[in-house]
N, C-alpha and C positions, 0 to 999 in steps of 0.2 A: 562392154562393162560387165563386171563381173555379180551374178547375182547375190543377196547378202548369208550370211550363213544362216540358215534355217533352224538349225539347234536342235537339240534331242529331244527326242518323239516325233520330228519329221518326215514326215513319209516318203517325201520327195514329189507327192503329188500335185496339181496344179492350183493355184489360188485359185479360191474359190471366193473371190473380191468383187465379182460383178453384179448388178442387183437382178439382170435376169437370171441369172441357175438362182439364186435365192429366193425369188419370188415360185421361179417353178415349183421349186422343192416343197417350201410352205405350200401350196394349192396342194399338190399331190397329197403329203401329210394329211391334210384336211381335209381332202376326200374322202381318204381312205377309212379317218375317224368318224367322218358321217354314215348314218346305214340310209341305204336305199330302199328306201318303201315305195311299195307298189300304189297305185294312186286307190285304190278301193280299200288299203288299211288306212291312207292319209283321211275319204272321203269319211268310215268309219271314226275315225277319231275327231275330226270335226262332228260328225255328228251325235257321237258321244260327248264332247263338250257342251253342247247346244242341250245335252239332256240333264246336264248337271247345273246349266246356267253360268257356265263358265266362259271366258275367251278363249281362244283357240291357246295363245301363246299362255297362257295362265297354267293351262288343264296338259300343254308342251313340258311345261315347268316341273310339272309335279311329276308325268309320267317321267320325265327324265332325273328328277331329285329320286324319287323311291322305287322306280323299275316296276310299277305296278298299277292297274286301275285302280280309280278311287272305289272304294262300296262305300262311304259313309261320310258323314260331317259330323265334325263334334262341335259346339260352339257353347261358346262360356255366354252368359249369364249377361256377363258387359257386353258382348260382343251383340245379341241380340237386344239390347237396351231394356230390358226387364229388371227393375229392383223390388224389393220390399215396398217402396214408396211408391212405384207405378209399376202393378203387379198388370202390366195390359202388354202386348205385342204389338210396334208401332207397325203402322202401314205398310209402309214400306218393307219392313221385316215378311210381313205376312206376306205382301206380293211374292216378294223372293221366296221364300220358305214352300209357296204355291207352284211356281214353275219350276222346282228341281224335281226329277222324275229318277227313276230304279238308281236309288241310294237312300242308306241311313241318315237318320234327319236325326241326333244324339245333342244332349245337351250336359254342360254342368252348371249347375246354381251355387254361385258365387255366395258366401253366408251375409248377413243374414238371409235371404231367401233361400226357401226352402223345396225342394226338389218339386214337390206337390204341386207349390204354388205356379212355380214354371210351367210343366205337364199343363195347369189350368190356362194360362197366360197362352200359352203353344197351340191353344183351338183346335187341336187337333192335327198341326203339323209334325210335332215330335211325335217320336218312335219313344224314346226313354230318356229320362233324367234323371242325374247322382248330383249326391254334394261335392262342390269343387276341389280342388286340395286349397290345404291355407297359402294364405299369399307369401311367399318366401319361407313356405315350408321346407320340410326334410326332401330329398332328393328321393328317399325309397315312400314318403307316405303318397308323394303326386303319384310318384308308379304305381302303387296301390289304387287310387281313385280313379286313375287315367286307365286301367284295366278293367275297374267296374263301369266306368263308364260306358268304354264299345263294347263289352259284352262280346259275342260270340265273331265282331268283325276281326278279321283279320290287322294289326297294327298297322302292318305298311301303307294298306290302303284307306285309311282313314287321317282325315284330313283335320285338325283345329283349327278354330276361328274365332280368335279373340280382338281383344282392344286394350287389355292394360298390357302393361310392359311385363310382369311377372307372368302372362299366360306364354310365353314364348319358351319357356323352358319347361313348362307342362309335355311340349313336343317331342324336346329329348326326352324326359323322364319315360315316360309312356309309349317310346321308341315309334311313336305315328310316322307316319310318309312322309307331312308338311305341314307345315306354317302359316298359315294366311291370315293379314291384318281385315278386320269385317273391313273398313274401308274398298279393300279389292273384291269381295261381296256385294257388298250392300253400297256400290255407289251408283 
């Protein structure tokens, strides 16, 4: 029986219809796009997580979203549950806020609250505190806030930590690393 006609752009090569060459090929692919780290940068990195208060696969996320260590935390106002109304840092907050070590502990205050008022509420965890950008503000004025807020950190490595829905474009705006809902914080 005669085979059927292959058509232009055929190479004349072999079907490649069986699932083992395809399954090889995918592994191979996939190896190739993984790097191989040595286990003392893997052990390092876990225990750079561990210094951030992070999960391993969390602290995975970020270095592979931004290409770079974290140096800093930015965290909104909501995200830390501080208002005008309960100008105090829940428990909880403070424990966490307690066990992150060699990184910026940054905040923004959400209005009404006022940057000061944070810093007092912060006991002494924050490093600094700006006023937030407005919620569904301009795209250049979050830039603007989101610059004074890290201050001298590097963007990529700093990290936001909010809870309303409008702090998630603070990230782009202010070109940060990442993202993170306090949820995956603070649970």
């Amino acid at each position: 029986m005669a085979a059927p006609f292959a058509g232009i752009g055929h190479n004349g090569g072999p079907d490649m219809t069986g699932t083992a060459w395809r399954k090889h090929c995918w592994q191979a692919a996939r190896e190739a796009l993984l790097p191989h780290l040595p286990i003392e940068v893997l052990r390092g990195r876990v225990r750079r997580a561990q210094e951030l208060g992070l999960d391993y696969k969390t602290y995975a996320s970020v270095r592979a979203a931004s290409g770079h260590d974290v140096v800093a935390f930015l965290f909104s106002s909501n995200a830390l549950r501080v208002t005008s109304r309960l100008p105090q840092l829940p428990e909880d907050r403070v424990a966490r806020l307690q066990s992150m070590a060699q990184c910026g502990r940054l905040a923004l205050a959400v209005a009404p609250l006022a940057p000061a008022a944070l810093m007092a509420a912060g006991q002494g965890l924050l490093d600094a505190a700006q006023p937030a950008p407005r919620p569904f503000g301009s795209f250049a004025e979050a830039r603007e806030a989101i610059r004074l807020a890290r201050g001298a950190h590097k963007p990529d490595g700093v990290i936001l930590v909010g809870a309303a829905p409008f702090e998630a474009e603070w990230c782009a705006a202010g070109k940060l690393g990442f993202y993170l809902p306090a949820e995956r914080i603070f649970a």
